[in-house]
C-alpha positions as CSV (number, residue, x, y, z in Angstrom):
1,X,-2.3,23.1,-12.1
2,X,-0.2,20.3,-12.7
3,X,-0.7,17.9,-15.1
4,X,-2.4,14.2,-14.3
5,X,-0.2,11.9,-16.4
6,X,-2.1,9.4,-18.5
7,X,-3.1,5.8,-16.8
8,X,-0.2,3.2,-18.4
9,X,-1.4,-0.7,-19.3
10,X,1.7,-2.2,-18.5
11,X,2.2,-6.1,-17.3
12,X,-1.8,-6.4,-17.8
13,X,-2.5,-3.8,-15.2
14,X,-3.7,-0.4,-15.9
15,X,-2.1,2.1,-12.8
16,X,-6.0,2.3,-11.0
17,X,-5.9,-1.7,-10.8
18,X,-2.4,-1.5,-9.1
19,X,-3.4,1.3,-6.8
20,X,-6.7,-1.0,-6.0
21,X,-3.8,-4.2,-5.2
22,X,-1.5,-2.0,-3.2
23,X,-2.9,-3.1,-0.1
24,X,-3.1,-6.5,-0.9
25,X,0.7,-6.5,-2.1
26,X,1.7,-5.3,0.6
27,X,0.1,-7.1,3.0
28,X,1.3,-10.3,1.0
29,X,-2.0,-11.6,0.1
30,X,-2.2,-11.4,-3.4
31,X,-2.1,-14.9,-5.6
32,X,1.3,-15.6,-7.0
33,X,-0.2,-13.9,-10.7
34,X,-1.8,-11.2,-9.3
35,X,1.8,-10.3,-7.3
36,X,3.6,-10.8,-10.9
37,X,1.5,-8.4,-12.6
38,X,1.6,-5.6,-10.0
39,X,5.5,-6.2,-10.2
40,X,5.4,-6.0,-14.0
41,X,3.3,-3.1,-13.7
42,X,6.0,-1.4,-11.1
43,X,9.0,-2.1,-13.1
44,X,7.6,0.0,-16.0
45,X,5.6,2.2,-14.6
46,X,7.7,4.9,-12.3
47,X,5.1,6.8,-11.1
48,X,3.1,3.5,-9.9
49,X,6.3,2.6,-8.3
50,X,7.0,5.8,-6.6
51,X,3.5,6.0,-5.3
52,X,3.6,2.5,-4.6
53,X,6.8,3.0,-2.5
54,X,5.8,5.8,-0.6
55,X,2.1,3.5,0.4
56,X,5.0,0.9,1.7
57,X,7.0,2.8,3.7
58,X,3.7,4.7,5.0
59,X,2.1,1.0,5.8
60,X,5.4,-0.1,7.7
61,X,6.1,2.7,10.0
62,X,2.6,2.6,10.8
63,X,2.2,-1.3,12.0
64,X,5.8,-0.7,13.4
65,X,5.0,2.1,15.7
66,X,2.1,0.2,16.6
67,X,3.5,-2.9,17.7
68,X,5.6,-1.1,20.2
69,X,3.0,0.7,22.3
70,X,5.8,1.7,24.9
71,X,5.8,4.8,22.7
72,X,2.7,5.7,22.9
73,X,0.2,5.7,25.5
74,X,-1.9,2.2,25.5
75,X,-4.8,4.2,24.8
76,X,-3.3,6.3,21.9
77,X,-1.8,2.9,20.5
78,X,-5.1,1.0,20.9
79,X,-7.1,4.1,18.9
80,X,-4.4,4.0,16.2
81,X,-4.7,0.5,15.7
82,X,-8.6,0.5,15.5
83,X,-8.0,3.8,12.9
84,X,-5.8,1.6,10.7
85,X,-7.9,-1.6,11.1
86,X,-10.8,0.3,9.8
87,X,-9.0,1.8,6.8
88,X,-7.2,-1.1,5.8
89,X,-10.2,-3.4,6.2
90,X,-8.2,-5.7,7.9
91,X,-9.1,-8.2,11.6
């Protein structure tokens, strides 16, 4: 089994309380400090910033693919949406 590495403090986060603001950084509504500190956290913390990444691209695809229902059925596209809605917590 493979090792958990320890949780890092670094720019006054601890890696849970990025993980916790992922959503909100992304979604670009984190206060100007709160968005500072997760970057702080990300340039020093590689395995925050590779997880963190990953959540990104995983976030953008998703919304993407949504926004052009032509590829999916309307539907399909209208279930996703609701899906993500629900586990985002977002209107």
């Amino acid at each position: 089994m493979a090792k958990v590495p320890d949780p890092r403090l670094e720019g006054g986060l601890w890696c849970h309380e990025v993980l916790e603001a992922l959503q909100g950084y992304v979604a670009d509504t984190l206060s100007s400090q709160e968005r500072d500190a997760v970057e702080a956290h990300l340039r020093r913390c590689d395995q925050c910033a590779r997880f963190g990444g990953a959540y990104s691209e995983v976030v953008v695809a998703l919304r993407r693919e949504l926004t052009q229902p032509e590829a999916l059925d309307r539907a399909r596209a209208d279930r996703l949406a609701d899906r993500l809605r629900s586990v985002t917590d977002e209107p």
